[in-house]
C-alpha positions in Angstrom: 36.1 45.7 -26.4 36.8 45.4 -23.2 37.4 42.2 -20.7 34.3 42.7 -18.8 32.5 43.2 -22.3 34.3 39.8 -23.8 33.4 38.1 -20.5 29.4 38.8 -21.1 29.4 37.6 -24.7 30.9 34.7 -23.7 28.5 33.5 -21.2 25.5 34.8 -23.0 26.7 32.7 -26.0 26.8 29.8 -23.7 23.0 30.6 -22.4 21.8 30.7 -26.2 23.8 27.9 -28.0 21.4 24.9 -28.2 22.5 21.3 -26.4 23.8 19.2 -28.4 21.9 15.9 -27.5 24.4 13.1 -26.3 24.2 9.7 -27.6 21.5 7.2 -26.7 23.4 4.9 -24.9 22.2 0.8 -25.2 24.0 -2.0 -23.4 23.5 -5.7 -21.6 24.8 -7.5 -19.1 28.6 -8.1 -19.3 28.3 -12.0 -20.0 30.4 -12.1 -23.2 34.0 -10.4 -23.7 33.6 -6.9 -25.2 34.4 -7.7 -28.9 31.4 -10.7 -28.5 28.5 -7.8 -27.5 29.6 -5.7 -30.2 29.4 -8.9 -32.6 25.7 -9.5 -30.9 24.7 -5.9 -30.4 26.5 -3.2 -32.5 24.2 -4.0 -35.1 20.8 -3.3 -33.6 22.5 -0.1 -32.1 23.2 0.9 -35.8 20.0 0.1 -36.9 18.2 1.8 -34.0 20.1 5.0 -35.4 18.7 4.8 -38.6 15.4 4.2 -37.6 15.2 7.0 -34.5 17.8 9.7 -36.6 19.9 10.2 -33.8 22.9 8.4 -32.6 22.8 4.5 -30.5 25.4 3.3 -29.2 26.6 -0.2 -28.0 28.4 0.1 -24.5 30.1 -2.6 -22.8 29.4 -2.4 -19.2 33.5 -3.7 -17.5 31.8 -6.3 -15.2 28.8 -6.8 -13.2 29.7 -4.3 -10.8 30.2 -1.6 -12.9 26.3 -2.8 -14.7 24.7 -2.7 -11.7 25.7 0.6 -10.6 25.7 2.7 -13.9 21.8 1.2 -14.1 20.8 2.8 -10.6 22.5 6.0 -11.5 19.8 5.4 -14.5 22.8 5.6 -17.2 21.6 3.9 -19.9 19.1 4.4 -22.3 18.2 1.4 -24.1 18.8 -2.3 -22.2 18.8 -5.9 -22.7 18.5 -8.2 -19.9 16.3 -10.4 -17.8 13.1 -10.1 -16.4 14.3 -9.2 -12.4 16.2 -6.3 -13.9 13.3 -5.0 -16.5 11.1 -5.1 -13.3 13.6 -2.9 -11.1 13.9 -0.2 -14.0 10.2 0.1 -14.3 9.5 0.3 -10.7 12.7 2.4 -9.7 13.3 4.4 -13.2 10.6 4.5 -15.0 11.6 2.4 -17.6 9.4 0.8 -20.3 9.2 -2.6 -21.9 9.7 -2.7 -25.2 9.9 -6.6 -26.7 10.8 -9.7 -24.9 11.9 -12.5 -26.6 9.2 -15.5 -27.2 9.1 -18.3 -24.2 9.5 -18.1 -20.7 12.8 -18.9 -18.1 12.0 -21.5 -15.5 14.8 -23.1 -13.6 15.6 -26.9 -12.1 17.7 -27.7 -8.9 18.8 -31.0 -9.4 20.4 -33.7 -7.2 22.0 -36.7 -8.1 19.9 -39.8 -8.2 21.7 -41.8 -5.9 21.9 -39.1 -3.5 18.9 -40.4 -1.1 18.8 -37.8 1.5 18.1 -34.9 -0.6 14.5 -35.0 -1.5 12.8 -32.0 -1.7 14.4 -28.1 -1.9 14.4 -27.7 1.8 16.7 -30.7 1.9 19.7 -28.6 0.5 19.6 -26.2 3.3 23.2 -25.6 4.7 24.8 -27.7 1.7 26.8 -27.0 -1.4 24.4 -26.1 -4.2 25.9 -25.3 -7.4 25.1 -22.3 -9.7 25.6 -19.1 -11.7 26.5 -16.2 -9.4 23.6 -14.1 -8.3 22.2 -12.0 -10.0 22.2 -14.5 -12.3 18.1 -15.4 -12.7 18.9 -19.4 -12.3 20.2 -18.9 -8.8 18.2 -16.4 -7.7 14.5 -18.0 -8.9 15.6 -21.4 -6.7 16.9 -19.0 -3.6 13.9 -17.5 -3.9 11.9 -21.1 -2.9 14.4 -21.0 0.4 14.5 -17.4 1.6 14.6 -17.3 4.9 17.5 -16.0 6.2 18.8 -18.7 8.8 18.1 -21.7 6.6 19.6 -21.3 3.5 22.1 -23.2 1.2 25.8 -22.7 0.8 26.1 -21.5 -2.6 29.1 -22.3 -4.4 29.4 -19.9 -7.4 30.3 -21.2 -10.8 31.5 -18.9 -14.1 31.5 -20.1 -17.3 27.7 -20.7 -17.8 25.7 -23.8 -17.1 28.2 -26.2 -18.8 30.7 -25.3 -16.5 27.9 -26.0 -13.6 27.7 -29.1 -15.0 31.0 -30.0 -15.1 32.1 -29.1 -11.6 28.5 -30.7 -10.3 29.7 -33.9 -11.6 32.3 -33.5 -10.1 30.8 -34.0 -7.2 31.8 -30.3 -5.6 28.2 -29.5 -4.7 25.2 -31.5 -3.4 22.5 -30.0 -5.8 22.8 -27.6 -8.9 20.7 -25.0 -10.9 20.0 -25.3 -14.9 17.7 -23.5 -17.0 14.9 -26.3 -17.9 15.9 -25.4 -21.7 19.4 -26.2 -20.7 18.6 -29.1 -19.4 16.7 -30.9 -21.9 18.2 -29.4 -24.7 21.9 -29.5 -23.7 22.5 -32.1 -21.2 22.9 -35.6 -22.7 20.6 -38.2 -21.6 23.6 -40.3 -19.6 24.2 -37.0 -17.7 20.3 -36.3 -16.9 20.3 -40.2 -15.8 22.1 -39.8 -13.1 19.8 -37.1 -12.1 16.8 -36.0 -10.3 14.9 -33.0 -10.7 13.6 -31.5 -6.9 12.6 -28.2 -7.5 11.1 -26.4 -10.6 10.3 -22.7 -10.5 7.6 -20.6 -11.8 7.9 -19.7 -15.0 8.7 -16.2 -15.7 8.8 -13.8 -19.0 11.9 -13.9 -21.1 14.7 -12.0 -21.7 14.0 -8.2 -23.3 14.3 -4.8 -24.4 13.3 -1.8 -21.8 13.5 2.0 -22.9 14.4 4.5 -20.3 11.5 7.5 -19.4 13.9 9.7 -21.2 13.2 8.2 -24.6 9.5 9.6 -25.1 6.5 7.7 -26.2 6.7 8.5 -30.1 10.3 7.3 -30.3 9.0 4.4 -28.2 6.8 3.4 -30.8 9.1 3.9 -33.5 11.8 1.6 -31.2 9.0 -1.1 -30.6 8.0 -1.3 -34.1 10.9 -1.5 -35.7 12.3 -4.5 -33.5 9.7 -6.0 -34.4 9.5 -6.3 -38.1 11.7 -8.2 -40.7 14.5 -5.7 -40.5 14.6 -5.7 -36.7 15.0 -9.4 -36.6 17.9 -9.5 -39.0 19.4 -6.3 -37.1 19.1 -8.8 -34.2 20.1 -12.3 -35.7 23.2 -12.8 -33.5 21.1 -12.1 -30.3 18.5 -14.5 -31.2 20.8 -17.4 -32.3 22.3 -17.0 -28.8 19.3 -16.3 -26.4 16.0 -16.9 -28.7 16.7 -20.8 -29.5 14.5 -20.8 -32.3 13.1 -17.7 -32.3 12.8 -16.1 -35.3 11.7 -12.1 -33.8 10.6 -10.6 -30.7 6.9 -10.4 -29.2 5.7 -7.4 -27.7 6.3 -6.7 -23.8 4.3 -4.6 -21.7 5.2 -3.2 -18.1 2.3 -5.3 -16.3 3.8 -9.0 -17.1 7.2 -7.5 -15.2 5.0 -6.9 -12.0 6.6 -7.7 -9.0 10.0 -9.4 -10.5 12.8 -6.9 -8.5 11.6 -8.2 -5.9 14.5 -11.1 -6.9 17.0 -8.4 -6.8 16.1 -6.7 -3.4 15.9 -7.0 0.4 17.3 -11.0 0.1 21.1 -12.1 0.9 22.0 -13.3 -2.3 20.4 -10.0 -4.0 21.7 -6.5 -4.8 
């Protein structure tokens, strides 16, 4: 046979040997060291396979750089994170909501009690306000109350949580700080919210949740919705609901309409992406 004869086969063998399908690819934000997701999400990965027949895998994004930009070059397939991001996939890449986790996220900025000149939000513009760095749903949902550009805070970005933005709070490094409301009531002790006051709440918003990218099609949708949401799904998911459900014991049903309007914490403000 000749070279130009070998040279045909070749590429017509290329033309007629099906795809192999690559691997359904599910991740989260990088808020845990990479041994930590796969404790909290490896196993609804592996249970996802069984249920769809086709491979999911658990992927640690490196940080939150490298999340933000592999989700607006629409990598991933199957995602768990917060409302502002569900929102931005939906509107931007046609992502769907698939369960949310019960409850909402509403957010306190907090003075101390003794400080008398801070009243009200607009009272911490141009000081030190304490909080999760953006995008971080906390900080941006206060933000949000104070978004015009030439009066804002100083924001003085904290890592380690909301314990640690309680701990360098009281140390007196920032004028006001941002806690989840759940945080607050649940986690703080009473001597700590004592020497608190509570100036701004913000509007509640849906919980944390699932979203399925437009290339996972409507029957394997339902097949994906259903089965996080039945007995087996919750156990798949136990680690993820001790950490983010409280006392959650499954998932609810989400629906792309309750997500309405929610990137707009992510875009065209400073402390955005």
């Amino acid at each position: 046979m000749s070279r130009a004869s070998c040279l045909i086969l070749l590429v017509l063998a290329a033309i007629v040997t099906p795809v192999v399908s690559a691997d359904l690819i599910m991740t989260a934000p990088p808020r845990e060291s990479v041994e930590a997701g796969q404790k909290v999400y490896g196993p609804i990965a592996a249970y996802l396979s069984g249920v769809l027949g086709e491979k999911v895998v658990y992927q640690h994004p490196r940080n939150w750089l490298r999340y933000q930009n592999d989700m607006r070059a629409d990598k991933y397939d199957i995602v768990f994170d917060g409302p502002h991001f569900i929102s931005w996939r939906i509107k931007h890449l046609g992502a769907n909501a698939i369960v949310n986790l019960p409850g909402k996220l509403q957010f306190y900025m907090v003075t101390m009690d003794n400080d008398k000149e801070i009243q009200k939000a607009d009272d911490v513009i141009g000081k030190r306000v304490c909080g999760i760095a953006p995008p971080n749903l906390a900080t941006l949902s206060i933000l949000a109350k104070l978004n015009n550009p030439v009066r804002q805070p100083v924001l003085h970005p904290v890592r380690g949580g909301f314990k640690k933005v309680n701990k360098v709070f009281q140390k007196g490094k920032c004028r006001a700080a941002i806690f989840r409301t759940a945080f607050y009531k649940k986690k703080l002790s009473a001597e700590d919210r004592n020497l608190m006051r509570i100036i701004y709440t913000s509007p509640a918003l849906p919980n944390q949740g699932f979203t399925a990218s437009k290339r996972i099609n409507a029957n394997k949708l339902r097949k994906v919705r259903a089965a996080l949401l039945s007995k087996e799904g919750a156990a798949a998911s136990a680690n993820l609901l001790k950490r983010f459900g409280g006392k959650a014991k499954g998932f609810n049903t989400a629906i792309n309409r309750k997500f309405k309007d929610h990137n707009l914490f992510l875009e065209g403000v400073i402390f955005g992406w």
